[in-house]
C-alpha positions as CSV (number, residue, x, y, z in Angstrom):
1,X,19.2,11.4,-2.7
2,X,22.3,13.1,-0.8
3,X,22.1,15.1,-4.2
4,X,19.0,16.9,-3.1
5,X,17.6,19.2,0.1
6,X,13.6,19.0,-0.8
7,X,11.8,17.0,-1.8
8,X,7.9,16.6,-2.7
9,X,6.5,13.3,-1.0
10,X,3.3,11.6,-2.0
11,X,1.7,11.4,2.0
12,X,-1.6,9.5,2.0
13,X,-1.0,8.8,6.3
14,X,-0.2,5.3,6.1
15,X,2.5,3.5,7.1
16,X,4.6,3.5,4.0
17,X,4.1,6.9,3.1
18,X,4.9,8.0,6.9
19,X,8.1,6.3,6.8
20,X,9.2,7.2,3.9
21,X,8.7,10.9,4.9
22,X,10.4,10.1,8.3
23,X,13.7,8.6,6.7
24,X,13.7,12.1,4.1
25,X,13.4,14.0,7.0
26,X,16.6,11.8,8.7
27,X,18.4,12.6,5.6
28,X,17.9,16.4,5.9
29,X,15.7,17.0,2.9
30,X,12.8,19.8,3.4
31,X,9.6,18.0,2.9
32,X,6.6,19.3,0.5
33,X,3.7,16.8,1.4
34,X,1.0,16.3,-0.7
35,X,-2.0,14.5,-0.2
36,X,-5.2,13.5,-2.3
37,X,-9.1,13.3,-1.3
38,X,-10.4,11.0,-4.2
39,X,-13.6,10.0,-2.2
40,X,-11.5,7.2,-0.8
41,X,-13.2,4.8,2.1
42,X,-10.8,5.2,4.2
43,X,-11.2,8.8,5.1
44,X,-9.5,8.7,8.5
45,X,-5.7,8.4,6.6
46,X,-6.2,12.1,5.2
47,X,-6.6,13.1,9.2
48,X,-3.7,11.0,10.0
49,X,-2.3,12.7,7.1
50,X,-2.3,16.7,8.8
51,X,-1.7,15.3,12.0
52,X,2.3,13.2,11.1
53,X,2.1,16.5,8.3
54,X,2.9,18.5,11.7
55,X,4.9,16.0,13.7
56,X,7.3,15.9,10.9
57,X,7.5,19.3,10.6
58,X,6.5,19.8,6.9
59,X,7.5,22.9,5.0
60,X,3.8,22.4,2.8
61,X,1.5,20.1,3.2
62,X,-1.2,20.2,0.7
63,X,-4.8,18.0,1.0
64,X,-5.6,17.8,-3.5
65,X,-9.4,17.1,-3.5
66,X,-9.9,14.9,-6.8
67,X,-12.8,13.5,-5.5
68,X,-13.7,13.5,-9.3
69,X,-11.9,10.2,-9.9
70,X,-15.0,8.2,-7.7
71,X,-17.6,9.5,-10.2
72,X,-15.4,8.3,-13.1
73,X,-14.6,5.0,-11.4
74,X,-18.4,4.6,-10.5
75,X,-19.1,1.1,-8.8
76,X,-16.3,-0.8,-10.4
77,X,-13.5,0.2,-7.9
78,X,-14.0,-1.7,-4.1
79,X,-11.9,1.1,-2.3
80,X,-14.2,3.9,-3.5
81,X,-17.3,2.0,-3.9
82,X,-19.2,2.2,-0.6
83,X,-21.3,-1.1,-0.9
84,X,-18.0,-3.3,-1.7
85,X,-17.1,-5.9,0.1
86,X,-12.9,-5.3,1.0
87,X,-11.1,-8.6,0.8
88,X,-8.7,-9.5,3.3
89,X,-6.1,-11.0,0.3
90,X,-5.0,-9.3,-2.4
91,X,-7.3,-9.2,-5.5
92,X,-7.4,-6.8,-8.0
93,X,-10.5,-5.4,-7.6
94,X,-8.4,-3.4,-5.0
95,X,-6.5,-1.5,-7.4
96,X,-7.0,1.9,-7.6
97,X,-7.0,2.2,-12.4
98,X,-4.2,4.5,-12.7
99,X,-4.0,6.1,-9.1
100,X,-0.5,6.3,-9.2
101,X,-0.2,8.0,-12.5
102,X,-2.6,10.6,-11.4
103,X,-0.8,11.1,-8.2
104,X,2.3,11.3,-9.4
105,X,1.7,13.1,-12.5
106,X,0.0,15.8,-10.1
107,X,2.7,16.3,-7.6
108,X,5.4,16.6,-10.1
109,X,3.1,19.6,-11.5
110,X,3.5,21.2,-8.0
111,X,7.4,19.7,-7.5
112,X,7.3,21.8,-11.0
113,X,6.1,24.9,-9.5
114,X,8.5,24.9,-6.6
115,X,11.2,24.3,-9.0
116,X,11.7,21.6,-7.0
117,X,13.5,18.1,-9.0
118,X,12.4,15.0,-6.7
119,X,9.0,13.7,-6.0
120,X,8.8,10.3,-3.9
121,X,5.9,8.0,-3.1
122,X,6.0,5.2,-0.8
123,X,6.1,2.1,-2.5
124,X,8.2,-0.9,-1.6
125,X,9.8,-3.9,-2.5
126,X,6.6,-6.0,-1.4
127,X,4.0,-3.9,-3.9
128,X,4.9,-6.0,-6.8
129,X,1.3,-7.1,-7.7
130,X,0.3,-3.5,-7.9
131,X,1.6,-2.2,-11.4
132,X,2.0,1.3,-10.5
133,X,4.4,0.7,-7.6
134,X,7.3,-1.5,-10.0
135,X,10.6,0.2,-10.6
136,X,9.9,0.4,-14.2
137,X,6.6,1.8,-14.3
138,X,8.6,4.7,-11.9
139,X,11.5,4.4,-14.2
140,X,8.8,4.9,-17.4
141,X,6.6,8.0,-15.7
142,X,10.1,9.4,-15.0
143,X,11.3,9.4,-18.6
144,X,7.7,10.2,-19.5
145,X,7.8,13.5,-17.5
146,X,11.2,14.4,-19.1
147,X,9.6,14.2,-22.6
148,X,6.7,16.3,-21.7
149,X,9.0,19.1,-20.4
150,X,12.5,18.4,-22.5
151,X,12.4,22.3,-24.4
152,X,12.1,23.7,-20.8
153,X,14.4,21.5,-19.5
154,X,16.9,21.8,-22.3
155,X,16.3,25.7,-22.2
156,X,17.3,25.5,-18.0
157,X,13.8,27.3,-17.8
158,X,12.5,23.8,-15.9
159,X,14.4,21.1,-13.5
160,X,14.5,17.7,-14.9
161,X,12.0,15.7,-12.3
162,X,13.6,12.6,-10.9
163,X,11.1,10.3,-8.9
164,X,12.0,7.8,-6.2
165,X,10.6,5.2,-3.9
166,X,11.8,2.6,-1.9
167,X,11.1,0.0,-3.9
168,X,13.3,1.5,-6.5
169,X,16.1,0.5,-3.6
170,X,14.2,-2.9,-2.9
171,X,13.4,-1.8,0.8
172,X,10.5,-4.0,1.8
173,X,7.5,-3.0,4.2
174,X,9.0,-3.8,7.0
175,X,12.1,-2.3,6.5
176,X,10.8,0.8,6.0
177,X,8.4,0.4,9.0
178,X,11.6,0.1,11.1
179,X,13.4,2.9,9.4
180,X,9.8,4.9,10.1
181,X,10.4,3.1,14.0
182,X,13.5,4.8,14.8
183,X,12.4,8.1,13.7
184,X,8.9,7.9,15.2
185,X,8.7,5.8,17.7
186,X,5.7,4.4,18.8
187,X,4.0,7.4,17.1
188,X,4.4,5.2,13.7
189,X,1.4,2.7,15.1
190,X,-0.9,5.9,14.9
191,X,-0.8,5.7,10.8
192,X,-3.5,4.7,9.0
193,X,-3.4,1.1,7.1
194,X,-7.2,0.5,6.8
195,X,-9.7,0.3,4.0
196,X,-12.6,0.6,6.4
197,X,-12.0,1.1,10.2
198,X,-14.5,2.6,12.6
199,X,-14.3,5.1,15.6
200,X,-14.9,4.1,18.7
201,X,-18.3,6.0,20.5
202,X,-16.9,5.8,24.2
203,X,-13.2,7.0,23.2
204,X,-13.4,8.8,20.1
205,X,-10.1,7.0,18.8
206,X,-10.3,5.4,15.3
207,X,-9.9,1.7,14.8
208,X,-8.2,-0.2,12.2
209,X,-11.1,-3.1,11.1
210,X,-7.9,-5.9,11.4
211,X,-9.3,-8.1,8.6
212,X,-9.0,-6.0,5.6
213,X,-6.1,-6.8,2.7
214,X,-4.7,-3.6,3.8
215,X,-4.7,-4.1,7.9
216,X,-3.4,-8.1,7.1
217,X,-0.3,-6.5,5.5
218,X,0.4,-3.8,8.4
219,X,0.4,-6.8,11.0
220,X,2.3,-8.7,8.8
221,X,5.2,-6.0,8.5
222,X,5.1,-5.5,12.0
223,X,5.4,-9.1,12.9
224,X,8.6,-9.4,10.3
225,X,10.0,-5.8,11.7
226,X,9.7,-7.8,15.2
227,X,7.9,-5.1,16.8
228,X,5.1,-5.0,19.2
229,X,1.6,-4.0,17.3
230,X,0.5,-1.0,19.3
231,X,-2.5,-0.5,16.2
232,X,-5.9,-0.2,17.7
233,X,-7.9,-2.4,16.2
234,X,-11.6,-3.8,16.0
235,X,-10.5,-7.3,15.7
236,X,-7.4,-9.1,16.1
C-alpha cells in the first residue's frame, strides 16, 4: 500500500473496520469512507460510523442506504430479520448472502468515480468461515472488477482497482485491534461490535448485549490483544 495516497475503505463502525481505517490513516493515505444502511439490526454501528468518520478525519464519508437488500432477504437472514434469535457462536444463518459482493462491488463504483485504485474492507485472518472475507474470494472480485472494466483500463480512460484487507496479510482480530489501539486509544472501545445492543434510559450511552456471536468475538480479541475491555455492555 506505500504505492498509494487514498484509498476508499469499507467503514461499517466496528472494530475491524475502525482499525483498519486507523492503520491507513498511520500510513498517510487520504481516506474515502463509505458506509451502508441495509436495514441491518444493529443500527447503532452506522452512528458509530459518522462519529470515528470525524475522529479520523475522513476526506468523504458516505452513509449508501440499500436498505433494499432486507426486502430481498425477507425473514431468512437473522441479522436483518427482526424476530431472530442472534446466536452467540458462529452459525451460518449469520451470514449476510453476498454482502460483501454488494459492498465491494459498490464502493469500487465510487473508488471508480474518484479515479481512485484501492478499496479496502476490514476482514482478517480469523473470518475464515465467512466466504466473502477469504483471500481468494478478494483475489476473484479483484480480477473480476478488471474484466468488467479492461477496454477502459487498457485505453488509460479507468485505473485498474486493486482491493485489500488484512486478511490478505493474515493480520488477525486482535492484531488489528492493537494496531486500531495505538492509533485510537481507548477511543477504539467506543466501536460498535453488536448484533443487537440497547441504550441505556438513565445515560443515554448504547450498550453492547455481551452474548451475541459478534460481542463474544470483540471480548475475545481484546482478551488475546491483552487489553482492558473498556466496551459497555448489558452483560458480561
Amino acid at each position: 500500500m506505500h504505492n498509494f495516497s487514498e484509498a476508499v475503505c469499507i467503514f461499517s463502525g466496528g472494530l475491524d473496520s475502525i482499525s483498519t481505517a486507523a492503520y491507513l490513516k498511520k500510513m498517510g493515505l487520504e481516506l474515502y469512507l463509505i458506509s451502508f444502511d441495509y436495514g441491518q439490526r444493529a443500527s447503532n454501528e452506522l452512528l458509530v460510523a459518522k462519529r470515528f468518520s470525524k475522529l479520523l478525519k475522513s476526506k468523504k464519508h458516505e452513509i449508501i442506504n440499500i436498505s433494499f437488500l432486507k426486502t430481498l432477504l425477507g425473514k431468512t437472514n437473522i441479522l436483518t430479520g427482526s424476530r431472530s434469535k442472534i446466536p452467540s457462536t458462529f452459525d451460518y444463518s449469520i451470514v449476510v448472502p453476498l454482502r460483501n459482493t454488494i459492498f465491494l462491488t459498490l464502493a469500487s463504483v465510487w473508488a471508480t468515480s474518484l479515479n481512485i485504485p484501492l478499496v479496502i474492507y476490514g476482514a482478517h485472518s480469523g473470518d475464515t468461515r465467512y466466504p466473502d472475507c477469504r483471500p481468494s474470494f478478494t483475489r476473484s472480485l479483484e480480477k473480476l472488477l478488471y474484466l468488467s472494466e479492461i477496454d477502459g483500463i487498457k485505453m488509460g480512460i479507468r485505473k485498474k482497482l486493486h482491493i485489500w484487507s488484512p486478511a490478505m496479510d493474515n493480520i488477525s482480530k486482535s492484531e488489528l485491534l492493537l494496531i486500531g489501539y495505538e492509533i485510537l486509544g481507548d477511543k477504539i472501545f467506543q466501536s460498535w461490535s453488536c448484533y443487537l445492543g440497547s441504550t441505556d434510559k438513565k445515560t443515554n450511552l448504547s450498550k453492547h448485549c455481551g452474548i451475541c456471536e459478534s460481542c463474544m468475538n470483540r471480548k475475545q480479541a481484546i482478551l488475546n490483544a491483552g487489553l482492558e475491555d473498556k466496551t459497555n455492555y448489558v452483560s458480561h
